[in-house]
MMTF fields as JSON, N, C-alpha, C and O atoms, coordinates in Angstrom:
{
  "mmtfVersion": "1.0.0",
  "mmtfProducer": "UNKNOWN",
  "numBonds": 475,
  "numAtoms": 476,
  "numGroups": 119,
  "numChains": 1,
  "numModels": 1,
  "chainsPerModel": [1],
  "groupsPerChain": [119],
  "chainIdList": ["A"],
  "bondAtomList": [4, 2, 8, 6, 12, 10, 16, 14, 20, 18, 24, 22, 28, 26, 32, 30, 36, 34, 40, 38, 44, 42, 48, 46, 52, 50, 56, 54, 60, 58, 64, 62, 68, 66, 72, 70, 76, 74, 80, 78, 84, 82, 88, 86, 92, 90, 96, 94, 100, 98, 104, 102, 108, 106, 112, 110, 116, 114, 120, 118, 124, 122, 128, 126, 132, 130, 136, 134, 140, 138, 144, 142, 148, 146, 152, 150, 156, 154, 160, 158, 164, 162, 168, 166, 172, 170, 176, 174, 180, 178, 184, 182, 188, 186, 192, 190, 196, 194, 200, 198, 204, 202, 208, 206, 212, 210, 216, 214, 220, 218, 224, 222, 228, 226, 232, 230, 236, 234, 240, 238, 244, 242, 248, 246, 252, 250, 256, 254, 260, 258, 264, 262, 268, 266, 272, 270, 276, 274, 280, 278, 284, 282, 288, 286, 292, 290, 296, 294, 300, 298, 304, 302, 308, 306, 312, 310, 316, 314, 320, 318, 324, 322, 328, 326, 332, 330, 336, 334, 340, 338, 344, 342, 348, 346, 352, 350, 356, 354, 360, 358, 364, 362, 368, 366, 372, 370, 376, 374, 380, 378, 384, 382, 388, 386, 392, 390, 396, 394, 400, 398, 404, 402, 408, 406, 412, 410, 416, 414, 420, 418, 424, 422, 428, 426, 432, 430, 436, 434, 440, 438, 444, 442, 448, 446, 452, 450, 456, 454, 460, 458, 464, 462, 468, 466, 472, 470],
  "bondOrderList": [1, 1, 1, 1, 1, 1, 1, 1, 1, 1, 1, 1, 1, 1, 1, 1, 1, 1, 1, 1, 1, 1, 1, 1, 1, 1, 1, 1, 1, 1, 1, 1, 1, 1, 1, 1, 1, 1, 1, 1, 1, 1, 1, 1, 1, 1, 1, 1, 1, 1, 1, 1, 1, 1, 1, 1, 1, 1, 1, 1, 1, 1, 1, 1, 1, 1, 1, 1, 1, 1, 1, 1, 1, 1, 1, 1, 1, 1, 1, 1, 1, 1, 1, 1, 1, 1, 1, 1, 1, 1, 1, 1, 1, 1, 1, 1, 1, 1, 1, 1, 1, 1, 1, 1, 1, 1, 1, 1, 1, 1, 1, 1, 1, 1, 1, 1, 1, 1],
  "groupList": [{"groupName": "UNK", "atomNameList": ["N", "CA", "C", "O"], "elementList": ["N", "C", "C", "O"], "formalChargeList": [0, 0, 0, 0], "bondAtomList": [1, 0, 2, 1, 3, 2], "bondOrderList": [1, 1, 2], "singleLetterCode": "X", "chemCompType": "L-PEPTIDE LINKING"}],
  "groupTypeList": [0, 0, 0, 0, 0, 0, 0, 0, 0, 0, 0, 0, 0, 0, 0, 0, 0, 0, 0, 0, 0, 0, 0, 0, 0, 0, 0, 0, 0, 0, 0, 0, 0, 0, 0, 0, 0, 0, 0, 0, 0, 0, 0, 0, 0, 0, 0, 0, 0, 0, 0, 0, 0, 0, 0, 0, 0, 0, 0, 0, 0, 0, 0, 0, 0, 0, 0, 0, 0, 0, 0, 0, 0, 0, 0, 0, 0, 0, 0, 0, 0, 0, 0, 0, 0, 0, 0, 0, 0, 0, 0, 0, 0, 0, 0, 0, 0, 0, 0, 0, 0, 0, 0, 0, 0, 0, 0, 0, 0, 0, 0, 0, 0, 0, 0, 0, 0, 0, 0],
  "groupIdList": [1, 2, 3, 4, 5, 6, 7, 8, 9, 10, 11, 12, 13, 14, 15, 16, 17, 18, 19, 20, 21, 22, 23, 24, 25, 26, 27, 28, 29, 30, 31, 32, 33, 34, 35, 36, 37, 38, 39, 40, 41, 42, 43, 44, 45, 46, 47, 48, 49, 50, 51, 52, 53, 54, 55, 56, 57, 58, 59, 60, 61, 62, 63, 64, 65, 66, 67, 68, 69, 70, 71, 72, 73, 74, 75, 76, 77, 78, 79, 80, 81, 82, 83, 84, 85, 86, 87, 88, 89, 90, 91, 92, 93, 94, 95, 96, 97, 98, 99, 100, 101, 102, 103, 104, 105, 106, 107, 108, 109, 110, 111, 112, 113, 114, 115, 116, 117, 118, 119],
  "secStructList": [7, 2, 2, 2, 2, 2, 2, 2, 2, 2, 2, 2, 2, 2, 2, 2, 2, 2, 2, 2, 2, 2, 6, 7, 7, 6, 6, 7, 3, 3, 3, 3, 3, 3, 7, 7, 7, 7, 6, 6, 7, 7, 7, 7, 3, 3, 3, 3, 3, 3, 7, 6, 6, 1, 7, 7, 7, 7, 3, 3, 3, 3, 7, 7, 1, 1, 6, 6, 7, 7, 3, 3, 3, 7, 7, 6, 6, 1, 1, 7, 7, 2, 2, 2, 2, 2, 2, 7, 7, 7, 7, 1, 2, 2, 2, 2, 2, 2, 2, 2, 2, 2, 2, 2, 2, 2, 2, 2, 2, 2, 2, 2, 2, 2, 2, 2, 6, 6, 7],
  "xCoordList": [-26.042, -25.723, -24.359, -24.278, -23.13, -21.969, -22.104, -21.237, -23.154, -23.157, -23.39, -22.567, -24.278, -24.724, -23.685, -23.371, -23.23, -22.107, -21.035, -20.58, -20.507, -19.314, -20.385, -19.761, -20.97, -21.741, -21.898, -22.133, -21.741, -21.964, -20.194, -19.599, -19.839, -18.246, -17.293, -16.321, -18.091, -17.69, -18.398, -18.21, -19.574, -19.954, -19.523, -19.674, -18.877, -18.001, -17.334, -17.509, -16.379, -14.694, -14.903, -13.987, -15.859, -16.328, -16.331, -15.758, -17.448, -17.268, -16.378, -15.893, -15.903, -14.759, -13.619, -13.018, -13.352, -12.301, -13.08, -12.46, -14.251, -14.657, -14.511, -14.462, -14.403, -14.079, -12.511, -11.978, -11.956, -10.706, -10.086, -9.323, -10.711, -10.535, -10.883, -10.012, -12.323, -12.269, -10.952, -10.632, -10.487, -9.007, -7.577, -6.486, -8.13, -6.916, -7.268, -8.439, -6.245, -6.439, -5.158, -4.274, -4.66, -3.376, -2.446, -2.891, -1.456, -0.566, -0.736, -0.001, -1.732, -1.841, -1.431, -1.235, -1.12, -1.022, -1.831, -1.986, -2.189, -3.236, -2.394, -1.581, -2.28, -2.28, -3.287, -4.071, -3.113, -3.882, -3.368, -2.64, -2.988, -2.647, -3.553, -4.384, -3.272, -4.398, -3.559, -2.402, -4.104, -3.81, -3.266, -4.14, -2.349, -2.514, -3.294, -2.774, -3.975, -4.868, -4.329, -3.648, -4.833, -4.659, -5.681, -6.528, -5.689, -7.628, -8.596, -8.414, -9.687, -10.505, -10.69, -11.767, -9.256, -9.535, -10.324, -10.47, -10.654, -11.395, -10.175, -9.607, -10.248, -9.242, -9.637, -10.757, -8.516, -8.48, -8.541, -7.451, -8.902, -7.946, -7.594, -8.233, -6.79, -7.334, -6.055, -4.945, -7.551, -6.837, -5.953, -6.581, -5.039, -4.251, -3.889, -3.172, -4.241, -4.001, -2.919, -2.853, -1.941, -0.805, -0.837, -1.464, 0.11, 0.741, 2.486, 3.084, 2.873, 4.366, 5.659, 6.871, 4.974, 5.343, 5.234, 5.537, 4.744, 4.602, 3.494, 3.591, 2.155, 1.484, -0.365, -1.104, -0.275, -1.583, -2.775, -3.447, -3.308, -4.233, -6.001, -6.678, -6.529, -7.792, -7.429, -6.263, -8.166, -7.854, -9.16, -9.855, -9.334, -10.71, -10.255, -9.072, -11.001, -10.712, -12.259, -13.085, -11.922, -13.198, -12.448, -11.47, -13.663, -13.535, -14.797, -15.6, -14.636, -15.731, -15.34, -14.28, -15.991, -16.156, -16.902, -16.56, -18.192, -18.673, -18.616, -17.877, -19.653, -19.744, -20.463, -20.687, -21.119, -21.548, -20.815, -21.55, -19.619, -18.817, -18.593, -18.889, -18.29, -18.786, -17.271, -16.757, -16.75, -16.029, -15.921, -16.902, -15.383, -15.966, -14.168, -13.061, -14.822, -13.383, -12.664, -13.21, -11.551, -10.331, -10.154, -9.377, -10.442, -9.745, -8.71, -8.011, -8.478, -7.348, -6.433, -5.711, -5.776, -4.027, -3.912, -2.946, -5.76, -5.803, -4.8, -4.811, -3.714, -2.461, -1.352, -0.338, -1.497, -0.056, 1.12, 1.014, 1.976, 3.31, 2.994, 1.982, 4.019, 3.916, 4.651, 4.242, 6.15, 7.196, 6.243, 6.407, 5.438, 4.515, 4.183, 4.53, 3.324, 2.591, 3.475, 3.435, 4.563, 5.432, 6.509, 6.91, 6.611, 7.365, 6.465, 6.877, 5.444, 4.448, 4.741, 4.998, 4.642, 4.474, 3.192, 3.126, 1.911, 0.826, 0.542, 0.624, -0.046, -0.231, -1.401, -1.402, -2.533, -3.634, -4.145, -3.439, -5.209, -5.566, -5.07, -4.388, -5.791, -5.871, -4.885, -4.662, -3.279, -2.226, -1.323, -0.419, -1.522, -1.177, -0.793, 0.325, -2.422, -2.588, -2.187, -1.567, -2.751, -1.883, -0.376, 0.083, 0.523, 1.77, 2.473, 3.556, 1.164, 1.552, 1.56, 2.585, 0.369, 0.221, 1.122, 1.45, 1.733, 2.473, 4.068, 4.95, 4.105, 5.43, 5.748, 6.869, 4.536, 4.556, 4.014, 3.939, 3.774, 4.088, 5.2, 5.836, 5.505, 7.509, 8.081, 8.399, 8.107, 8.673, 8.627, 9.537, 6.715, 6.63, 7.0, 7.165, 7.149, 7.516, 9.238, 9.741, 9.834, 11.272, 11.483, 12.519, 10.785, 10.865, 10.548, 11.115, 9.967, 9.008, 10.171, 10.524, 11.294, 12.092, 12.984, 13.323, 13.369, 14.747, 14.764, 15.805, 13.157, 13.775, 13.38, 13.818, 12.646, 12.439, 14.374, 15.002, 14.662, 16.279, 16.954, 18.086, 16.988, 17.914, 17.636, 18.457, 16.364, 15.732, 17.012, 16.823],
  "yCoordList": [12.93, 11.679, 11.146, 9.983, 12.062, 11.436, 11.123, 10.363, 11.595, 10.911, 9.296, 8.463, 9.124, 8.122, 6.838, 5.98, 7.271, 6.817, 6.467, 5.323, 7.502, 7.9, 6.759, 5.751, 6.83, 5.603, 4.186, 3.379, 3.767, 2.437, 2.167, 1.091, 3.023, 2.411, 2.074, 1.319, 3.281, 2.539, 1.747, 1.669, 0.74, -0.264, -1.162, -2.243, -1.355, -2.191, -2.595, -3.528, -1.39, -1.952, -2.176, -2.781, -1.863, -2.535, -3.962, -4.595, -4.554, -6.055, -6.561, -7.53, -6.038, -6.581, -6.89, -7.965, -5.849, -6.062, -7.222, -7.629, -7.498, -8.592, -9.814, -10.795, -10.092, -11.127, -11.392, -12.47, -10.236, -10.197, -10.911, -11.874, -10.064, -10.638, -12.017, -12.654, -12.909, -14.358, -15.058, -16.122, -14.675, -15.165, -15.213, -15.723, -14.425, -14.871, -15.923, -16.147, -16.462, -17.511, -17.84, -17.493, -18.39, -19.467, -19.244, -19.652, -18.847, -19.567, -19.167, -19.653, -18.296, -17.387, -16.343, -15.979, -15.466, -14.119, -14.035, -14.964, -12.738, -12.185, -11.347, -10.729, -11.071, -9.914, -9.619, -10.403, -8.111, -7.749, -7.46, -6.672, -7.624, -6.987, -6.561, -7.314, -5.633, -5.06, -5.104, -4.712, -5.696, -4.695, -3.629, -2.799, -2.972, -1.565, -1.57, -2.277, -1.197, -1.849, -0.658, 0.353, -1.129, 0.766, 0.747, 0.048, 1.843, 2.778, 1.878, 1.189, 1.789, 0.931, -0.494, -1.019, -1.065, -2.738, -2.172, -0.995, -3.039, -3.0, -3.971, -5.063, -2.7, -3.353, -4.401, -4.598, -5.103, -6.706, -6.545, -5.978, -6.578, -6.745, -8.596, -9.617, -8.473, -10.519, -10.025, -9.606, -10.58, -11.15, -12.662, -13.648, -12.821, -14.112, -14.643, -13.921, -15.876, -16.546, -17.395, -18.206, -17.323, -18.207, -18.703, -18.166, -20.007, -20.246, -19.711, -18.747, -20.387, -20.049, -21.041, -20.903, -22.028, -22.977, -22.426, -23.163, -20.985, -20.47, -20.9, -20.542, -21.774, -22.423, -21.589, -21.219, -21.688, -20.751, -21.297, -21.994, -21.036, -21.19, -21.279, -22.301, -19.699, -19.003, -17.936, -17.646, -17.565, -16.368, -15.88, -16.565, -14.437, -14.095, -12.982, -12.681, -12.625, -11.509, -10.99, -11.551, -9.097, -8.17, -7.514, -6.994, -8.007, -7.736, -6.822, -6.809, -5.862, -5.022, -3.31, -2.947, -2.595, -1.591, -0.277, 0.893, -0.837, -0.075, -0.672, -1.613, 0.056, -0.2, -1.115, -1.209, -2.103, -3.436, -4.466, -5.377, -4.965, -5.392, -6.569, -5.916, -7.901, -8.407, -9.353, -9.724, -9.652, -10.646, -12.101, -12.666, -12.609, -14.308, -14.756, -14.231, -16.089, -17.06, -17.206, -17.341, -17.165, -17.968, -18.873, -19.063, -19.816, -21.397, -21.659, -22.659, -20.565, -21.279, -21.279, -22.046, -20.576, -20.2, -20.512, -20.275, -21.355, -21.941, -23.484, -24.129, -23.999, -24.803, -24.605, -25.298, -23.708, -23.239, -22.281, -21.653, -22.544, -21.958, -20.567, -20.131, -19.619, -18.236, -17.672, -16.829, -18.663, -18.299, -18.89, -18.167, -19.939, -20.249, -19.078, -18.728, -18.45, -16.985, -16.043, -15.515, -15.635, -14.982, -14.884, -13.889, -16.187, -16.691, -16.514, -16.28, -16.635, -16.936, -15.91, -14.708, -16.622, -15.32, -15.403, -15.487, -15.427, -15.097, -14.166, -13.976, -13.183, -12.017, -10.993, -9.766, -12.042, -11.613, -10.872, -11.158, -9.804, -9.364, -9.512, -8.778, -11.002, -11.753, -11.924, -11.51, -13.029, -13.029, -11.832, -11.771, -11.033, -9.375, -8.909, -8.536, -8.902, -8.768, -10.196, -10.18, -11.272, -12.309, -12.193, -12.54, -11.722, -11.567, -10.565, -10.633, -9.454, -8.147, -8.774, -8.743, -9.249, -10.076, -11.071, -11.186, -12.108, -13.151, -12.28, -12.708, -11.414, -10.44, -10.201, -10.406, -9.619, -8.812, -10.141, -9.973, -11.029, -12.319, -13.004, -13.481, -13.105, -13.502, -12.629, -13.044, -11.479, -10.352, -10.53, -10.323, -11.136, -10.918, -12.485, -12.481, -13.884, -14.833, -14.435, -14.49, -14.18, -13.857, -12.758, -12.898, -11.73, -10.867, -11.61, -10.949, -12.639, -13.377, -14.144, -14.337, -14.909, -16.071, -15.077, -15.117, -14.358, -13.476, -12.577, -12.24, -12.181, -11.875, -13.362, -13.311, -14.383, -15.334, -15.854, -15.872, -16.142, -16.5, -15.737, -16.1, -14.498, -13.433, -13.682, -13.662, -13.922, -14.377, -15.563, -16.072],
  "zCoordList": [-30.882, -31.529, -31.072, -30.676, -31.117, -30.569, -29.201, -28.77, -28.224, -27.238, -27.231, -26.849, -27.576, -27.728, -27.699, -26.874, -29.413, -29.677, -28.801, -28.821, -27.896, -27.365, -25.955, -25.624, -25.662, -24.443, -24.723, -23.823, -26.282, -26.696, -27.065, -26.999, -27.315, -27.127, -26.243, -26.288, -24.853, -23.592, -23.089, -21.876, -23.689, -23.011, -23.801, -23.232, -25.225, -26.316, -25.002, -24.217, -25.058, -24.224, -22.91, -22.353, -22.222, -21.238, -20.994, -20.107, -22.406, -22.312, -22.662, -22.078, -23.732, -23.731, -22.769, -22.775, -21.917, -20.905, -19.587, -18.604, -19.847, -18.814, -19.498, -18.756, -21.074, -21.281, -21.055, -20.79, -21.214, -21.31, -19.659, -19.582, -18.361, -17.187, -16.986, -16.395, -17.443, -17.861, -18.226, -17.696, -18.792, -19.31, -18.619, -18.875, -17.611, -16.744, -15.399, -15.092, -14.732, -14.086, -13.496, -14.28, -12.388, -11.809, -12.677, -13.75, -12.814, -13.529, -15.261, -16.121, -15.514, -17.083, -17.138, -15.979, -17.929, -17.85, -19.55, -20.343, -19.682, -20.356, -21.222, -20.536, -22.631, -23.571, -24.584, -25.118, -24.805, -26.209, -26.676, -26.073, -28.292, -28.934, -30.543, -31.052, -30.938, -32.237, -33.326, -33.176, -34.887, -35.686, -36.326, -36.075, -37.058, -37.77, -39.068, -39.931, -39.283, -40.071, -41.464, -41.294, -42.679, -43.793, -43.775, -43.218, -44.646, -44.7, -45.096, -46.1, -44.381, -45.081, -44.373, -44.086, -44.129, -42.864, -41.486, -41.156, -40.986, -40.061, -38.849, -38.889, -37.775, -36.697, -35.832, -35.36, -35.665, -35.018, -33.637, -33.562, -32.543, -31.391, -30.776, -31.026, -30.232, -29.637, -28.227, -27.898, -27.829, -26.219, -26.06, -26.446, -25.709, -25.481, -24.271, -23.579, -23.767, -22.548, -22.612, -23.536, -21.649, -21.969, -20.379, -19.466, -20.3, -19.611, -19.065, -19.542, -18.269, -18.143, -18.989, -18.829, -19.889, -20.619, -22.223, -23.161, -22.421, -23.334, -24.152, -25.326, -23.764, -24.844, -24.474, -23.561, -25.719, -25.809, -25.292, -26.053, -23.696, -23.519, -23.49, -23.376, -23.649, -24.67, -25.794, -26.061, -26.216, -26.912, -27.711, -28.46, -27.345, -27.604, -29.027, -29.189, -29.672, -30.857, -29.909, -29.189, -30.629, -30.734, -32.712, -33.25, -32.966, -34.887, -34.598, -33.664, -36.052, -36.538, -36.598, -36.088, -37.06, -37.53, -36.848, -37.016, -35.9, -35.16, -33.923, -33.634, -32.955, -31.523, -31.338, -30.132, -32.091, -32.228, -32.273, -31.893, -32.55, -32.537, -31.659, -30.658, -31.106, -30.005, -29.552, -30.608, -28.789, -28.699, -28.886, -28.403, -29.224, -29.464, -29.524, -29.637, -29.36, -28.884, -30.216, -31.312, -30.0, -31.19, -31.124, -30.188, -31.645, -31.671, -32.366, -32.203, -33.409, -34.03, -33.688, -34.325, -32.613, -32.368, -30.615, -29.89, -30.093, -29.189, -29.383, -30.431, -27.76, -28.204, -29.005, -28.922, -29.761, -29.89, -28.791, -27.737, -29.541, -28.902, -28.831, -29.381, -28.006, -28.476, -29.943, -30.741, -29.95, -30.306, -31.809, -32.792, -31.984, -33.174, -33.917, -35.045, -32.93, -33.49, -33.804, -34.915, -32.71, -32.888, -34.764, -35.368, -35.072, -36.066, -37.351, -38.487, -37.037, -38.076, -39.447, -39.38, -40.525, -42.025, -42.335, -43.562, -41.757, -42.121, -41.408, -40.195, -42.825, -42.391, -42.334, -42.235, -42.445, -41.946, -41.013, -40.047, -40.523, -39.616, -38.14, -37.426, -37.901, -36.759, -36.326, -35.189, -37.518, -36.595, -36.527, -35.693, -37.258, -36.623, -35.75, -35.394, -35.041, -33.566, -32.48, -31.417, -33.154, -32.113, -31.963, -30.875, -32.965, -33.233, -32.049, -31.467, -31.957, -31.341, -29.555, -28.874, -29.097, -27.938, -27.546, -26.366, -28.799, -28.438, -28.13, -27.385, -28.657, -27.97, -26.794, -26.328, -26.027, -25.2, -24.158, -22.941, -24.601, -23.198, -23.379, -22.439, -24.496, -24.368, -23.094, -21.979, -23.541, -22.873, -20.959, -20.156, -20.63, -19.478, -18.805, -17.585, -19.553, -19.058, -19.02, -17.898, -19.769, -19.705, -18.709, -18.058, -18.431, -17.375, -16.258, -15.388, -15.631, -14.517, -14.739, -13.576, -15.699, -15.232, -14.859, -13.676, -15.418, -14.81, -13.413, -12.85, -12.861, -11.651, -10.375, -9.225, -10.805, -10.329, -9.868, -8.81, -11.072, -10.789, -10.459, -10.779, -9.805, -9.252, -7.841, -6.923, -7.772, -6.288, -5.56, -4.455]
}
């Protein structure tokens, strides 16, 4: 039985990471960030597409509980800022993990301007 299991979870994160590659493009860079969820929530993940202007290009969530679970688009925090999400006091699931993602592309546009200008 845990095989099984342990085979439908690597075909979960499988698709997932192909929607996740969809999302990048020219001029985007890509994060995930998840959730910490307490006992009992069910973990978030969301993929985030940005530009180098900081503004939120796609953004996919994988929600759920088992290996059924499916990816589907975010619209809501699609056009916003990073520093939006980043700032945000809602503290729901979703911007959680958008919170956790919108970090870690601050991080890589500010890393990308700073050795750009050393250049």
């Amino acid at each position: 039985m845990w095989v099984l299991q342990m085979r439908m979870a690597k075909a979960q994160a499988t698709s997932f990471l192909n929607i996740v590659n969809e999302l990048k493009g020219p001029g985007l860079i890509v994060a995930i960030g998840v959730n910490q969820p307490k006992w009992g929530r069910k973990k978030v993940y969301v993929a985030v597409s940005a530009n180098f202007n900081s503004v939120i290009i796609d953004a996919v969530t994988l929600e759920g509980t088992t290996v059924f679970a499916k990816g589907k688009k975010e619209s809501t925090i699609i056009g916003k800022t990073l520093s939006e999400i980043k700032d945000s006091d809602k503290e729901e699931p979703l911007y959680e993990a958008a919170k956790m993602a919108a970090d870690a592309l601050i991080k890589k546009i500010n890393s990308e301007k700073q050795s750009s200008s050393a250049k």
